[in-house]
N, C-alpha and C positions, 0 to 999 in steps of 0.2 A: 158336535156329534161326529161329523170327521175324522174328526182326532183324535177322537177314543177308536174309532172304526179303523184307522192306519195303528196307532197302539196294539187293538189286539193280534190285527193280520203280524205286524213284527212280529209280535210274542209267539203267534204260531209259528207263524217260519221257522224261527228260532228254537223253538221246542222240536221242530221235527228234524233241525241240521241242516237246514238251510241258509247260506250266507246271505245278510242283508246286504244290500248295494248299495254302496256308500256313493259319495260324490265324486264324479273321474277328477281321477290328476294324470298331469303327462310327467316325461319320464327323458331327459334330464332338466330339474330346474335351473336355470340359472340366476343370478342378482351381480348386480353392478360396487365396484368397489373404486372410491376416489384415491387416488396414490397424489401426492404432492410435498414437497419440499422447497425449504426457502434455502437458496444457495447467499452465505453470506459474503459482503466483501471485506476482503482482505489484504493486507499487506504487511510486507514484514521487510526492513530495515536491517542490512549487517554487512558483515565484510568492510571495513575503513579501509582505504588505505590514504597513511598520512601525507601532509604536504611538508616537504623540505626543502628548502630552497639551497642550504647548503652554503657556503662560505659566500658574502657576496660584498664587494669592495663598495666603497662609499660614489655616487655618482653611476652607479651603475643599477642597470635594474633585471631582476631574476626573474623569471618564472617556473613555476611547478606546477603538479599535480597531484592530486587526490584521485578517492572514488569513494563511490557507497553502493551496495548494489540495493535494490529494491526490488520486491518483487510484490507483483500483485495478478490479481485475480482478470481475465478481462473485461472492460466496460468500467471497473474504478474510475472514480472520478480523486483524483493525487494532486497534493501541494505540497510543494517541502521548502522550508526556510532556513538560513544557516545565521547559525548566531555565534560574535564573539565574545567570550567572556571578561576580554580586557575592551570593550567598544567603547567608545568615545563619540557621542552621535549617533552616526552612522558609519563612521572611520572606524574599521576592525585597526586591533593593535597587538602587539605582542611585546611584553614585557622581557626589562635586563634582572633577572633573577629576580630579586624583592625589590629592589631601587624603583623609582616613579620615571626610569628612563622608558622609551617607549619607539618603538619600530612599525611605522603603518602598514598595511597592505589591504588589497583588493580582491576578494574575490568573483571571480565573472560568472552569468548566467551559459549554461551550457549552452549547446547547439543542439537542439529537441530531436534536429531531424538527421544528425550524422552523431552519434552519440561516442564516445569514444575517444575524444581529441575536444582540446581546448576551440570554443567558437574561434572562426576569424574575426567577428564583431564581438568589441569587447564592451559587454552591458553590467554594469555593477547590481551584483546580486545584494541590495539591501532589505529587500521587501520578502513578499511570499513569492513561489514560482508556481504556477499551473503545469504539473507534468502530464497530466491527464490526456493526452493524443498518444503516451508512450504502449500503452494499453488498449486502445479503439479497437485494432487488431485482434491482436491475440494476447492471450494472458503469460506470466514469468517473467523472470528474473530479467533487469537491466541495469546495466552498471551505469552511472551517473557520474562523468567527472567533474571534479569541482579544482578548479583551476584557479590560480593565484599569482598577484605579481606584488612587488615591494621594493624599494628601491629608496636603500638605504643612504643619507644625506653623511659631511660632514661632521655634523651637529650628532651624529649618533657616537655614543663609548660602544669599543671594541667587546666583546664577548656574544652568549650565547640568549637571544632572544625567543621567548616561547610564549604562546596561546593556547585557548582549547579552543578550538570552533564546532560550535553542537550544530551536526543539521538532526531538521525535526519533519517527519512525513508526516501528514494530514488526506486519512481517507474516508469516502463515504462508499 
């Protein structure tokens, strides 16, 4: 009975031009919005530069240098491994043009914390390396030497000795 009794008082009002009063609202609303992004990690691998060691006499022994530079995002967590494609073991090699003559060398694990120059201590990079402190800091590019020595015997023929040595990053 009510609510016929509220029905027809509307209908009058209404009939005579009267606005019905609706439910208050306020006046600005607002509502919440979630913004979020997943920042990925990254790394990107370029710039070679090769190792030559350059004419090196028999009993004697050379060193060189390379680089790679690397660049990653900060907080990566980075491994990189170098491989030779003439390896024997774990003895990197470089072949006498097609012949099965063969010239060893070493390549050593960098110095993580002066980067730049071949370490003082020379640690045979045959495995994976953990570069991941390179990046704790701050993110970008770091150039990574990869440093070598060989030291060519009697037992080797004269000519021109070549490898490929692939390095390969690993990130998460």
């Amino acid at each position: 009975m009510k609510n016929a009794f509220r029905l027809l008082a509307a209908g009058a009002l209404l009939a005579a031009g009267l606005p019905i009063a609706a439910y208050a609202q306020s006046s600005p609303q607002t509502t919440n919005l979630n913004v979020s992004a997943t920042v990925a990690s990254v790394c990107l691998l370029s710039a070679p530069g090769n190792i030559a060691f350059g004419t090196v006499a028999p009993g004697a022994t050379a060193n060189a240098q390379g680089s790679v530079t690397v660049t990653c995002n900060k907080g990566a967590t980075v491994s990189a491994t170098v491989l030779s494609l003439n390896v024997s073991g774990s003895q990197k090699r470089m072949q006498l043009g097609t012949t099965g003559e063969y010239l060893n060398y070493t390549v050593w694990q960098p110095d993580l914390a002066a980067l730049g120059a071949c370490a003082g201590t020379q640690t045979d990079w045959s495995g994976t390396l953990a570069i991941t402190s390179l990046w704790t800091g701050a993110g970008g590019p770091k150039v990574i030497p990869i440093c070598a020595t060989t030291s060519p015997t009697n037992s080797n023929s004269p000519g021109n000795y070549n490898d490929t040595l692939t390095v390969s990053v690993a990130f998460s």
